[in-house]
MIKOL-905065 format. One record per atom (N, C-alpha, C): residue number from 1; residue in three letters; atom name; x, y, z negated. Coordinates in steps of 0.2 Angstrom, whole numbers, plus 5000, padded with zeros to 4 digits. Layout:
- NUM|ala|CA|X|Y|Z
...
END
This chain:
- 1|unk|N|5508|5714|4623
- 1|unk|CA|5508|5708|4619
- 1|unk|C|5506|5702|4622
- 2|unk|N|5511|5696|4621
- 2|unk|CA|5509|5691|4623
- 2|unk|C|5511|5685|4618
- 3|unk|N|5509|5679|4622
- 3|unk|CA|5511|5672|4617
- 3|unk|C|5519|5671|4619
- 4|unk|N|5522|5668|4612
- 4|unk|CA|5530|5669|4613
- 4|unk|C|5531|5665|4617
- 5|unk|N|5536|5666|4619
- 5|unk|CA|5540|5662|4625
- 5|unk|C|5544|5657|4623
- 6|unk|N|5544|5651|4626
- 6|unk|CA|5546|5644|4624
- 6|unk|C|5544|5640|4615
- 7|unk|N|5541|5644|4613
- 7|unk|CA|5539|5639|4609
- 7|unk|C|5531|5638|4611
- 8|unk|N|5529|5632|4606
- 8|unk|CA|5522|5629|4606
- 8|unk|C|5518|5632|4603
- 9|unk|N|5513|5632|4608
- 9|unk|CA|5506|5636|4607
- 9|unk|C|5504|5634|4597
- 10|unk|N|5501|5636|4595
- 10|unk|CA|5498|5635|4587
- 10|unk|C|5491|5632|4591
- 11|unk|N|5491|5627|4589
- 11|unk|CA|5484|5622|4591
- 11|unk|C|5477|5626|4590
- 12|unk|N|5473|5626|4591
- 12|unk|CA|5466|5628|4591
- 12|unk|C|5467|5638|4594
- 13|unk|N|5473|5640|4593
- 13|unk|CA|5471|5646|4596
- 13|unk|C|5475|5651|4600
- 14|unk|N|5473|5655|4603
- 14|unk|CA|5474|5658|4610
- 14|unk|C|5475|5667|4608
- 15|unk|N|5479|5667|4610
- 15|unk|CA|5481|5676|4611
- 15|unk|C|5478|5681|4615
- 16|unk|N|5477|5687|4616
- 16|unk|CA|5474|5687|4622
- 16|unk|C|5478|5694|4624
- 17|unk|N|5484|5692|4630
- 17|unk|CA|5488|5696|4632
- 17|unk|C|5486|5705|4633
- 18|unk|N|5491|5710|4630
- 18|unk|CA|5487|5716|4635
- 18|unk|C|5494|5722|4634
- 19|unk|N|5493|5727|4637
- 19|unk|CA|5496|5730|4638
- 19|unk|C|5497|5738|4633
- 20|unk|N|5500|5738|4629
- 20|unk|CA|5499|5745|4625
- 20|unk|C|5504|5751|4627
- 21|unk|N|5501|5757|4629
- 21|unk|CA|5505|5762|4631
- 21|unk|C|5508|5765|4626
- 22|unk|N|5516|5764|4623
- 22|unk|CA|5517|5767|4618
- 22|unk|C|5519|5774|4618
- 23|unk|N|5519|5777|4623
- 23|unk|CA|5522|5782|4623
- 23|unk|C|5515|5787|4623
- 24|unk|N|5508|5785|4622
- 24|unk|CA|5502|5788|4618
- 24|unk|C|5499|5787|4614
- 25|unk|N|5500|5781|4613
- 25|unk|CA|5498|5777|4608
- 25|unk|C|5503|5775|4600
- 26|unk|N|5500|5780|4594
- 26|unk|CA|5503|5780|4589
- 26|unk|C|5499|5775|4583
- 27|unk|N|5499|5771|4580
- 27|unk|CA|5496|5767|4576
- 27|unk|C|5500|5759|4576
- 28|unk|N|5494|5756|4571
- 28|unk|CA|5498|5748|4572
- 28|unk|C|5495|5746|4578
- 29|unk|N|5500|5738|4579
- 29|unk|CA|5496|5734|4584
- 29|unk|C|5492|5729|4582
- 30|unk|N|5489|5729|4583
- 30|unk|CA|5482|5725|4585
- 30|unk|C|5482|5719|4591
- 31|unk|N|5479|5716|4587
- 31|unk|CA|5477|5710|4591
- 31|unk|C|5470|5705|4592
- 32|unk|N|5468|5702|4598
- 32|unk|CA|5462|5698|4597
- 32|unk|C|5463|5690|4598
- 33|unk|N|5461|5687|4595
- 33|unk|CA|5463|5679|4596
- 33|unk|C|5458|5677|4599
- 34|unk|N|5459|5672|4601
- 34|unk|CA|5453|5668|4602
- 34|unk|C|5453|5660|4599
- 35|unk|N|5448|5656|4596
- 35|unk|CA|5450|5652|4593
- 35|unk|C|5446|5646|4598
- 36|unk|N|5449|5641|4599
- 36|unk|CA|5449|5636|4605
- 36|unk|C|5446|5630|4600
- 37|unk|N|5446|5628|4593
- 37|unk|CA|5443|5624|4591
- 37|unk|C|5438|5623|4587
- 38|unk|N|5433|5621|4585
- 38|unk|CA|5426|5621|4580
- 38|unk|C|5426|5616|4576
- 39|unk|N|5427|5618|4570
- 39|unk|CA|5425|5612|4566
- 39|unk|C|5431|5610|4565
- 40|unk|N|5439|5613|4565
- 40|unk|CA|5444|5612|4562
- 40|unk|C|5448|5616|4560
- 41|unk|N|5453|5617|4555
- 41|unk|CA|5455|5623|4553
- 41|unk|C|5462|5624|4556
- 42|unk|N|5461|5628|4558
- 42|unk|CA|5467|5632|4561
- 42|unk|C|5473|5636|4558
- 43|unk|N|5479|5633|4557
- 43|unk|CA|5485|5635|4552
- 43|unk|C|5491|5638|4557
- 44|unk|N|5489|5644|4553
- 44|unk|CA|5493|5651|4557
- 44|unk|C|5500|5652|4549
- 45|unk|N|5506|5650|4551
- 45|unk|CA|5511|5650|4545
- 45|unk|C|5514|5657|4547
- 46|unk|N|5515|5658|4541
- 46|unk|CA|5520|5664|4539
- 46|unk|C|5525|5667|4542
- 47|unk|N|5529|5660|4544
- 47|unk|CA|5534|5663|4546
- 47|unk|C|5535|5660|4555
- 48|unk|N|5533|5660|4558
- 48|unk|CA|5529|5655|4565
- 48|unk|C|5528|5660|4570
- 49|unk|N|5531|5666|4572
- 49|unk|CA|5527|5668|4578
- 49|unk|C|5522|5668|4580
- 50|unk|N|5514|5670|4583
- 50|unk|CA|5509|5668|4587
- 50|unk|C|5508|5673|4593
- 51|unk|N|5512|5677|4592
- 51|unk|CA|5511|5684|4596
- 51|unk|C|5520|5686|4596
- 52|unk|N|5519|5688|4602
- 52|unk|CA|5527|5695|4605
- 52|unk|C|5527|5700|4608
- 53|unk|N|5528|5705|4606
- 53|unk|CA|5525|5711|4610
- 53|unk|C|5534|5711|4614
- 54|unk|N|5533|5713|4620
- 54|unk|CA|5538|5712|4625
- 54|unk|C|5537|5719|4628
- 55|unk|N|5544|5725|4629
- 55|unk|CA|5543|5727|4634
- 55|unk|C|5544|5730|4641
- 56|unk|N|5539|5733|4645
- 56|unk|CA|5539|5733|4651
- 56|unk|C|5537|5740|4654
- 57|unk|N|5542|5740|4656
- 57|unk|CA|5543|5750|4660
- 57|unk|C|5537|5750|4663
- 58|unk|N|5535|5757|4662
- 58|unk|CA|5529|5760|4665
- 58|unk|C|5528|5758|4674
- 59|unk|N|5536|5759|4677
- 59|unk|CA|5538|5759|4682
- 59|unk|C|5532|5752|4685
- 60|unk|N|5535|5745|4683
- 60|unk|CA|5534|5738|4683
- 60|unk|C|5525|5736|4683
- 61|unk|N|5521|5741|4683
- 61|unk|CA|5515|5741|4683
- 61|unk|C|5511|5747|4689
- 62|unk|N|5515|5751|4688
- 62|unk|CA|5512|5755|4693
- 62|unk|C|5508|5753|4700
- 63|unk|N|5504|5758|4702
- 63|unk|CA|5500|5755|4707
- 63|unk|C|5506|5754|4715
- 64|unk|N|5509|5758|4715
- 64|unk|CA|5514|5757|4721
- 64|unk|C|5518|5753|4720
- 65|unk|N|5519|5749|4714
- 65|unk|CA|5524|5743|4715
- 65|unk|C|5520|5740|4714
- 66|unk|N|5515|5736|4711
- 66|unk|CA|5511|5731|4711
- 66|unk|C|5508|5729|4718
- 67|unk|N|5510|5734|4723
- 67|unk|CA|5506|5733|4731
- 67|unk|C|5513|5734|4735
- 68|unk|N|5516|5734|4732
- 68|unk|CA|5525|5734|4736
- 68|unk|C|5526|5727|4739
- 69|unk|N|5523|5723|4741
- 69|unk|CA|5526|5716|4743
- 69|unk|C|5522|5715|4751
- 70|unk|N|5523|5709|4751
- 70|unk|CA|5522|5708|4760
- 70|unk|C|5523|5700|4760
- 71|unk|N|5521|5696|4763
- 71|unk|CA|5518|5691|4763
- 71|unk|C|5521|5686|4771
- 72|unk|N|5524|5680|4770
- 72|unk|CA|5524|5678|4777
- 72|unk|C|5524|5671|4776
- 73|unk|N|5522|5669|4783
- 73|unk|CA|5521|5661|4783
- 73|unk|C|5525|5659|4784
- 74|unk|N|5525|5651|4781
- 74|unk|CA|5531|5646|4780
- 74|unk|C|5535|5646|4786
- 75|unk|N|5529|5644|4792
- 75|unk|CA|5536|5644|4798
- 75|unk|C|5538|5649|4800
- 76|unk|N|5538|5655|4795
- 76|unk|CA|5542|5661|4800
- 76|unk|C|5548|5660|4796
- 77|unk|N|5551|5655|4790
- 77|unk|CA|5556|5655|4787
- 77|unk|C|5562|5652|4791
- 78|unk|N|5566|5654|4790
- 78|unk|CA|5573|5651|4796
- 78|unk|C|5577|5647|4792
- 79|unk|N|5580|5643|4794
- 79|unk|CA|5584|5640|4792
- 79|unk|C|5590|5642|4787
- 80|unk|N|5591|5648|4785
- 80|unk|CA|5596|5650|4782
- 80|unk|C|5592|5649|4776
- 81|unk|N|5585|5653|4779
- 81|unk|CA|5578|5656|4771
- 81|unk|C|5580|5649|4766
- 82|unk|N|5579|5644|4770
- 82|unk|CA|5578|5635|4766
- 82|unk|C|5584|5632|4764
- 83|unk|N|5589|5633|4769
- 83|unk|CA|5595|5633|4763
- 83|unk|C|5595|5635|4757
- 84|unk|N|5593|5643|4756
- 84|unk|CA|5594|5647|4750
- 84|unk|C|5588|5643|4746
- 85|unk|N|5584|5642|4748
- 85|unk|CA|5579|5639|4742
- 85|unk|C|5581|5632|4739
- 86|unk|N|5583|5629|4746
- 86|unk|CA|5589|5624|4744
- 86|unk|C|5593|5624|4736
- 87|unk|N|5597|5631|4737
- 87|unk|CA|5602|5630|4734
- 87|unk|C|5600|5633|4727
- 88|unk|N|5593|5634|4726
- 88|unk|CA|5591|5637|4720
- 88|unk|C|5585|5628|4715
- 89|unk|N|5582|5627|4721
- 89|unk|CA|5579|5620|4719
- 89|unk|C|5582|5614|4716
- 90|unk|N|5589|5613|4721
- 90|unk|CA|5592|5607|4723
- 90|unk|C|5599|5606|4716
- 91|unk|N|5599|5603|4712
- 91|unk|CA|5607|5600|4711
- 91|unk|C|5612|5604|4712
- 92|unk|N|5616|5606|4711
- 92|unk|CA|5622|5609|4714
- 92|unk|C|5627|5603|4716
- 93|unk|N|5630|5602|4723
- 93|unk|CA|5632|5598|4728
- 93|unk|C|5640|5596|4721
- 94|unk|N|5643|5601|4720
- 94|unk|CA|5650|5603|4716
- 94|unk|C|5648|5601|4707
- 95|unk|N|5651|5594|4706
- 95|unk|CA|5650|5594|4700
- 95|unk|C|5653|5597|4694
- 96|unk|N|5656|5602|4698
- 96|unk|CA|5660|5605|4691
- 96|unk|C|5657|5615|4689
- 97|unk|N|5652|5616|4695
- 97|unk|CA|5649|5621|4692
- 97|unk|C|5645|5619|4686
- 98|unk|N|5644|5623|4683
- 98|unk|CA|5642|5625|4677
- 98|unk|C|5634|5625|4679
- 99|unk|N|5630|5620|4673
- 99|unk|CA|5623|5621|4671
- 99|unk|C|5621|5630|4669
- 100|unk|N|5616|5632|4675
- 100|unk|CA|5614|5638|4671
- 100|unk|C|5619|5644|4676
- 101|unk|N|5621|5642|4678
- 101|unk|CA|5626|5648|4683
- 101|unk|C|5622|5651|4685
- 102|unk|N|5615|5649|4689
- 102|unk|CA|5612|5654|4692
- 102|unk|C|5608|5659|4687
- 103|unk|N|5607|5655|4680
- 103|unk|CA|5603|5662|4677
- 103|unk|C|5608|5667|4674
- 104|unk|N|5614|5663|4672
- 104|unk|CA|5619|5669|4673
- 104|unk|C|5621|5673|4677
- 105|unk|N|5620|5673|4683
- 105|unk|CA|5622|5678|4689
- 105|unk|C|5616|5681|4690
- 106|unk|N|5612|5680|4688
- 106|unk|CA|5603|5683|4687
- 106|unk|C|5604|5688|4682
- 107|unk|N|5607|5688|4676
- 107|unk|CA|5609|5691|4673
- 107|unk|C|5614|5697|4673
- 108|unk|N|5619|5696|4676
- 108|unk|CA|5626|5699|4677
- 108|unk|C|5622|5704|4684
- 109|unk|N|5618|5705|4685
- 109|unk|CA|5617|5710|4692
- 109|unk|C|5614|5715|4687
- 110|unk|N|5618|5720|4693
- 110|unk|CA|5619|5729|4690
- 110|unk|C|5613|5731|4690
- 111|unk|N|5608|5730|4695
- 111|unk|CA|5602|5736|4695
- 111|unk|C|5595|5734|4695
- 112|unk|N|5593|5734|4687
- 112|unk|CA|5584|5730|4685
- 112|unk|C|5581|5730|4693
- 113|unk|N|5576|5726|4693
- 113|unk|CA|5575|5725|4699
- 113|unk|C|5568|5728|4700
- 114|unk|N|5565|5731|4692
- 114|unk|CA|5561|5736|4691
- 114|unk|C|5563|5743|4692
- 115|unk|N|5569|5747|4693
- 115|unk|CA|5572|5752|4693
- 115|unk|C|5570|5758|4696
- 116|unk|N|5567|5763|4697
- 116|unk|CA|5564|5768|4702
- 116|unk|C|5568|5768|4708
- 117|unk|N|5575|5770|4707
- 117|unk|CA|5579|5767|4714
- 117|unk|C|5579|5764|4718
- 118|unk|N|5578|5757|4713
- 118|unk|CA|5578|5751|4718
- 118|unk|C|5572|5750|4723
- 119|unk|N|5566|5751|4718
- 119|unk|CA|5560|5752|4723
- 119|unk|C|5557|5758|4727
- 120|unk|N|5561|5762|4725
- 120|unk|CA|5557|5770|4732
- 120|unk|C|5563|5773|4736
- 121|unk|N|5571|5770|4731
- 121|unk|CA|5576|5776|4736
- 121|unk|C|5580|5769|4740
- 122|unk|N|5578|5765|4741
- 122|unk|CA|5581|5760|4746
- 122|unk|C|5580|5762|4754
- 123|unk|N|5582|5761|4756
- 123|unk|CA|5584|5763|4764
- 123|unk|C|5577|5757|4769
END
């Protein structure tokens, strides 16, 4: 459960993200707020999101992927590495690609990047 994504926060109050294992946990969901202001009332509407429970494979958490990564310093990046970040940062040179291509081809790949494949049977 977390606070929803792209809209504004509800003023004076704060969610408090966690994770619920539903495949042993049977009940409602519950939540804790925190209230961020004193002495003013806080208006929580009906129809208003303040929470989204999102989910996320057991896989995406585990202790072997949360320590799966590796670290390198700036200057070991080569010159191809800063194009590519280039080409992710910068404007696209070609004014006729389309706004948003890159989250569509982020989209459009075959294999979650959470997958059990992808993280233990890779070569």
């Amino acid at each position: 459960m977390r606070a929803p994504v792209n809209l504004p926060a509800i003023p004076g109050l704060s969610g408090w993200e966690g994770i619920i294992e539903t495949d042993i946990w049977f009940g409602p969901l519950f939540t804790n707020v925190r209230l961020t202001r004193t002495n003013v009332p806080v208006h929580i509407r009906a129809h208003t999101p303040f929470l989204q429970v999102q989910p996320i494979p057991q896989v995406a958490y585990r202790e072997e992927t949360l320590a799966a990564f590796s670290c390198i310093e700036a200057a070991a990046l080569t010159t191809h590495d800063w194009d590519r970040l280039g080409e992710v940062l910068l404007p696209h040179p070609d004014q006729e690609v389309r706004q948003g291509a890159y989250a569509v081809a982020v989209r459009k790949r075959r294999l979650c990047p959470v997958h059990p494949a992808a993280l233990f049977d890779a070569p």
